[in-house]
C-alpha positions in Angstrom: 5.3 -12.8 25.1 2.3 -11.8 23.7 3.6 -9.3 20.9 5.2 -12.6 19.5 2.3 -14.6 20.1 0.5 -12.3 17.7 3.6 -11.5 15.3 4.0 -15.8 15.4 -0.5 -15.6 14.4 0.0 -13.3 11.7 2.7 -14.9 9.5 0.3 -18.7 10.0 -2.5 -16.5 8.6 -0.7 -14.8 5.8 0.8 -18.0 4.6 -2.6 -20.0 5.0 -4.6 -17.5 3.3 -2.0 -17.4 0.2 -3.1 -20.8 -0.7 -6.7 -20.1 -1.6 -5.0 -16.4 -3.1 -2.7 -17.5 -5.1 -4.7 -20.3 -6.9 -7.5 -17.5 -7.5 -4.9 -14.9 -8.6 -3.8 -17.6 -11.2 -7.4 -18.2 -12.6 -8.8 -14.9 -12.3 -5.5 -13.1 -14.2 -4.3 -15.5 -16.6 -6.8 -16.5 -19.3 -10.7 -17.6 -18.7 -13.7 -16.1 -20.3 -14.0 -12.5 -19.8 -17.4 -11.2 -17.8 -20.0 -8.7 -19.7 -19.2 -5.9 -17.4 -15.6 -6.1 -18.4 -16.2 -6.4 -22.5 -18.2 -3.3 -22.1 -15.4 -1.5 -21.0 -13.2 -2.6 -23.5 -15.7 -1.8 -25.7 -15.8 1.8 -24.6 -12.0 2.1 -24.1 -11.5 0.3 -27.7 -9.6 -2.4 -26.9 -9.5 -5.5 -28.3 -9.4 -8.0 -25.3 -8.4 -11.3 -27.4 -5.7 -9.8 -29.3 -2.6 -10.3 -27.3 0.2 -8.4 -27.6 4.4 -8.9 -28.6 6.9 -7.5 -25.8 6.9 -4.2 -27.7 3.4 -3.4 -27.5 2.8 -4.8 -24.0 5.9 -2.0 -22.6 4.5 0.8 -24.6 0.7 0.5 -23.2 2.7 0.2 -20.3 4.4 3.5 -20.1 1.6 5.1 -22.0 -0.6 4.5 -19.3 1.7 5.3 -16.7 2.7 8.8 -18.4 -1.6 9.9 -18.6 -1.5 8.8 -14.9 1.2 11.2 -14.2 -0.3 13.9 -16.1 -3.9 13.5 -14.6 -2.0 13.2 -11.2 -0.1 16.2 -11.8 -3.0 18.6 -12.8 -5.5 17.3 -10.1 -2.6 18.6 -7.3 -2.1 21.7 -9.4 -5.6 23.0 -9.4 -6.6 21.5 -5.7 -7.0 25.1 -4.4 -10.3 25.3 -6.9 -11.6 22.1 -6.1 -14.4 20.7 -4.1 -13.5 19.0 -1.0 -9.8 20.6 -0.7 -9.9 21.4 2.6 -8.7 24.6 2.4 -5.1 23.5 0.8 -4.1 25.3 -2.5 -2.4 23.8 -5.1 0.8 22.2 -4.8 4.0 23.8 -6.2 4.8 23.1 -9.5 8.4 21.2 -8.2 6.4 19.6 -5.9 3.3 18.2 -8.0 5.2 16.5 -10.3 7.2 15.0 -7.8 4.4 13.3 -6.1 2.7 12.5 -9.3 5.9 10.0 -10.5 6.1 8.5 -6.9 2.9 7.6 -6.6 2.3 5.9 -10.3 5.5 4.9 -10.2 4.8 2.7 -6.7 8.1 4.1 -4.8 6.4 5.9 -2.2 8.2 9.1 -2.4 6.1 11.4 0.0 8.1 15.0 0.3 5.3 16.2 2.0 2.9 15.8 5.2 -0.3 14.8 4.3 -2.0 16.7 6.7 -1.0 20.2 5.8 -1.0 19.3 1.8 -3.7 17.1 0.1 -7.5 18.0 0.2 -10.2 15.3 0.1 -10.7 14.5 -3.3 -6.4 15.1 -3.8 -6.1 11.5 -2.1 -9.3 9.8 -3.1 -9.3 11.0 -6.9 -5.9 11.1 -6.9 -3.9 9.1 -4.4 -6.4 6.7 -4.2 -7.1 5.5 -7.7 -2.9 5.4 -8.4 -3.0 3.3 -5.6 -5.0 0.9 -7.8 -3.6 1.7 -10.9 0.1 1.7 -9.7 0.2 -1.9 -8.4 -2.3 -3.3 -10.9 0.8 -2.1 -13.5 3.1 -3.8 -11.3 1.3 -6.9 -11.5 0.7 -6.1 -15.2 4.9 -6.5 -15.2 5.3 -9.5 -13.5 2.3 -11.5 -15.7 4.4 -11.0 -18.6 7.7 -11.6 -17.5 5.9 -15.4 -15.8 4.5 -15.7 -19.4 7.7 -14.6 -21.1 9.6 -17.4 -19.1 6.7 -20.0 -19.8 5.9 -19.7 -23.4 8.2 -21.3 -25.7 6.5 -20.9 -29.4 5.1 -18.0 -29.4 6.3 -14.1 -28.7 3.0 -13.0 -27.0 2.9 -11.8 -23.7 -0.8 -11.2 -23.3 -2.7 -7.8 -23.2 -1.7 -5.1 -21.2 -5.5 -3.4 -20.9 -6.9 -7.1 -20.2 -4.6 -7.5 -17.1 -4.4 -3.7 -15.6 -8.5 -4.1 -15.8 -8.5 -7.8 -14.4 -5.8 -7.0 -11.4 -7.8 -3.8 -10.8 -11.9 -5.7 -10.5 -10.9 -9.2 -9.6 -8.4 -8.8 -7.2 -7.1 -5.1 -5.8 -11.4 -3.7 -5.9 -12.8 -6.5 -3.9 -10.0 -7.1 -1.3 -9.8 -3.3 -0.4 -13.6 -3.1 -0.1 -13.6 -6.4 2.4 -11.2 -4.7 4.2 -11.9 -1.2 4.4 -15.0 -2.6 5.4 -13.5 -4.5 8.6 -11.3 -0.9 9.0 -13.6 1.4 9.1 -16.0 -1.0 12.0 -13.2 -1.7 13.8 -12.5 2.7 14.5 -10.7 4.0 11.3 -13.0 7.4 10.6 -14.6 7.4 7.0 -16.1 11.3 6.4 -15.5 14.2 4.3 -15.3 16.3 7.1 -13.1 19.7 7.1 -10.7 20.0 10.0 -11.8 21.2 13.3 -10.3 22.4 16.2 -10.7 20.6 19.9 -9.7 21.3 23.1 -7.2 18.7 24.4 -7.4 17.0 28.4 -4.3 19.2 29.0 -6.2 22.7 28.1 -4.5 23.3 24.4 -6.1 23.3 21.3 -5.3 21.3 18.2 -6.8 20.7 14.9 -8.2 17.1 14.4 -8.3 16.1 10.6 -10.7 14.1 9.1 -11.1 12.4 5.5 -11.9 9.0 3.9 -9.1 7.1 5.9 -11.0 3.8 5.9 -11.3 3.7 2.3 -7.8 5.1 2.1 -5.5 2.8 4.2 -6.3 -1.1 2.4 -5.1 1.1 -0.8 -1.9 2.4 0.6 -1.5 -0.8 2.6 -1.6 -3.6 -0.4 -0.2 -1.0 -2.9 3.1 -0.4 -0.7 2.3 3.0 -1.9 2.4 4.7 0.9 1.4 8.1 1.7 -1.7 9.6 2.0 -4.3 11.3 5.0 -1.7 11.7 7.8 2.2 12.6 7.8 2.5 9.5 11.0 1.0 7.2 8.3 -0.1 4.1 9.7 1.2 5.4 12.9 -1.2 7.8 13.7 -4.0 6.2 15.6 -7.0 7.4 13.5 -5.0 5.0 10.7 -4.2 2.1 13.3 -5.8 2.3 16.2 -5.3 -1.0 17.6 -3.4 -4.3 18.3 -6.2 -6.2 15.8 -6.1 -3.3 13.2 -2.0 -3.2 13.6 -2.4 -6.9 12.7 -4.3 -6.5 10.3 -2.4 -4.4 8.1 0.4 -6.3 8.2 -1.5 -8.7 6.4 -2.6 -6.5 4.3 0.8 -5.4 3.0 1.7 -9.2 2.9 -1.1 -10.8 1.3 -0.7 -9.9 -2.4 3.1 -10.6 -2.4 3.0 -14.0 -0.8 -0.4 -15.1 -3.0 1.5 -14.2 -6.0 4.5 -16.7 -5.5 2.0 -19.3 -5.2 0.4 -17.5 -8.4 3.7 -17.9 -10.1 3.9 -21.6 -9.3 0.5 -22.7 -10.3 1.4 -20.4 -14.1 4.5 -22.0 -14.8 3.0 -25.8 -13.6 5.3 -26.4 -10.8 4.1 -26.3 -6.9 7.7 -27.0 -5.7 9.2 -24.1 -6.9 6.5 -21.6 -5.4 7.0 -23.5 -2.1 10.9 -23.4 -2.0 10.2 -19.3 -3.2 8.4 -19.0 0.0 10.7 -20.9 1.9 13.4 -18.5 1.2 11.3 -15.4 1.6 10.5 -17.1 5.1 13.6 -17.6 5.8 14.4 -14.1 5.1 11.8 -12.5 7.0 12.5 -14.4 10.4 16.2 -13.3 9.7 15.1 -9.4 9.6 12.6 -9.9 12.5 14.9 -11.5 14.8 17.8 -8.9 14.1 15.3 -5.6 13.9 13.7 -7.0 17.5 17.0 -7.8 19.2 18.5 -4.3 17.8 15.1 -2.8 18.8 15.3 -4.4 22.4 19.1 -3.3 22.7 17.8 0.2 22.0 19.8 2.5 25.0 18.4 6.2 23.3 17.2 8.8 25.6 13.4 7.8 25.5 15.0 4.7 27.4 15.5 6.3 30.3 12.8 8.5 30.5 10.1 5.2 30.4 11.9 2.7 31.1 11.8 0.3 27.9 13.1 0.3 24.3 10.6 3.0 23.1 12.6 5.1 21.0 11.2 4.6 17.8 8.7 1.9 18.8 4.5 2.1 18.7 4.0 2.2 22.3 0.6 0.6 21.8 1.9 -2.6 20.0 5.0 -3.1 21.8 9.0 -3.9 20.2 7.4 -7.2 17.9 4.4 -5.4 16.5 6.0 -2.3 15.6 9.6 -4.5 14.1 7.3 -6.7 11.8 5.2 -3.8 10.6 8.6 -2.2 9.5 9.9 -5.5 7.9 6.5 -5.9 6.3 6.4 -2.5 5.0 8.1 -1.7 1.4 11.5 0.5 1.7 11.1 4.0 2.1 13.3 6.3 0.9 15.3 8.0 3.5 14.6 11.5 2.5 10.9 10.5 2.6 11.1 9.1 6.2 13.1 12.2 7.2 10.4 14.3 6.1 7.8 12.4 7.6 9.2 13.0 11.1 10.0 16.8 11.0 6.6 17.8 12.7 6.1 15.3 15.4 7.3 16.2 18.8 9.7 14.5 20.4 6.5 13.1 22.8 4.6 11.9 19.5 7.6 10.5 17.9 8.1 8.1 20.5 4.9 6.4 19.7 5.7 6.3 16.0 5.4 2.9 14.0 8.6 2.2 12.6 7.5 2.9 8.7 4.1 3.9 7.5 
């Protein structure tokens, strides 16, 4: 009862919250004055911020920025070994690197790897981090022209691509992960640049406990749908989530941007009704996957069943069937090779306590 007590809590705040959200997204991303701080940068970067640009022009600073990202990307895991705060790691294999490079500016949270055992400090802050960012400020970048290609009738501009990426990036993704990295990090998500350490467990064996900027990391990876990152459990290891309220919170996190931009879409192209019969449907959707991942989740008869005596298979222990079925309906796809990988070094012990998608 409780689990959907919470789950039912979540969902009020999310779609409360994308009021206020969406009506800022549509001011602060489509046309207004631009602030100093922002004209210097275009300044420095060269870019005329009130020239707009055709459909052509738009795509190719599109993919041109994308391609440097996946270069930079691709040479920062390449040369990790001889890098401050690696952790020890070397560099990535070349089949590997670019790989991980095109998931991660691409936005389809593609992780062939464990975090753990692969990426260095400054790999997923530098690197990681700052695609998290870039990857669903593009993204946004995307969806801003198509709303203005729909809207505008007499004229074939589309806006500018540099004045949105830097917009979506300071006015929306910058202060929302800082809030709530902030909230992360007091409610027990470790922030440090610490190299790994071994401890002696309560049972007598040893393991090595890794450290790193997760607080910082996890709004990124959360609100991106990126994915990825510190730990190969993701947002089920409990240095990531380690509570019912930061479990909760997350799932916001993932939620917030996608539900404030339908409102976003409606206040752009002048009609309320349709962002609200958007969200209806995406409502309607999501109770649809909840109820059928929870009742499949419940039905569960695997072996973990037995040994417990609940529908654990699969399930965060910690947050119960609900929390653990919403987190996975609130999370983007992942790609089933990726989730594979992901579980290849838990134990069969630790994969019972395993969120159903990072």
């Amino acid at each position: 009862m409780y689990g959907w007590l919470q789950a039912t809590l979540i969902l009020a705040v999310v779609v409360g919250v994308h009021v206020p959200l969406g009506d800022y997204l549509a001011r602060a991303l489509d046309g207004g004055r631009h602030h100093r701080a922002e004209r210097a940068l275009y300044k420095v970067c060269g870019v005329d911020p009130d020239r707009e640009q055709d459909w052509r022009h738009y795509l190719f600073a599109l993919l041109a920025f994308s391609l440097m990202s996946i270069a930079a990307l691709f040479a920062l895991f390449t040369l990790q070994g001889g890098l401050p705060w690696s952790t020890g790691h070397p560099g990535m294999p070349w089949r590997l690197a670019p790989h991980t490079a095109v998931s991660f500016t691409t936005n389809t949270g593609w992780q062939n790897y464990a975090g753990e055992s692969t990426t260095g400090h400054l790999a997923v802050m530098a690197g990681l981090g700052v695609q998290a960012f870039a990857s669903a400020a593009v993204g946004i970048c995307a969806a801003l022209a198509l709303i203005r290609g729909l809207v505008r009738r007499d004229t074939d501009r589309l806006g500018n691509f540099w004045v949105d990426l830097i917009r979506t990036i300071f006015r929306v993704v910058l202060p929302l992960s800082i809030v709530s990295g902030i909230i992360l990090i007091a409610l027990g998500l470790p922030q440090n640049l610490l190299s790994p350490h071994t401890v002696t467990t309560v049972a007598g064996g040893q393991q090595t406990v890794l450290g790193g900027p997760v607080g910082s990391w996890e709004p990124l990876k959360l609100m991106s749908g990126d994915g990825g990152g510190i730990f190969n459990a993701n947002s089920a290891h409990p240095f990531e989530n380690p509570s019912a309220l930061t479990n909760a919170i997350e799932i916001v996190l993932m939620l917030l941007i996608p539900t404030a931009f339908i409102r976003a879409y409606g206040r752009m192209i002048g009609s309320l009704r349709q962002s609200w019969t958007l969200l209806t449907v995406v409502g309607i959707l999501l109770g649809l996957l909840l109820a059928a991942g929870s009742l499949a989740q419940s039905a569960h008869t695997g072996t973990v069943t037995e040994a417990v005596g609940g529908p654990y298979e699969g399930t965060e222990t910690r947050f119960g069937v609900p929390g653990s079925t919403l987190f996975g309906i609130a999370a983007p796809p992942a790609p089933p090779t990726a989730r594979r990988t992901r579980r290849t070094t838990a134990s069969p012990a630790s994969a019972a306590g395993r969120c159903c998608r990072p």
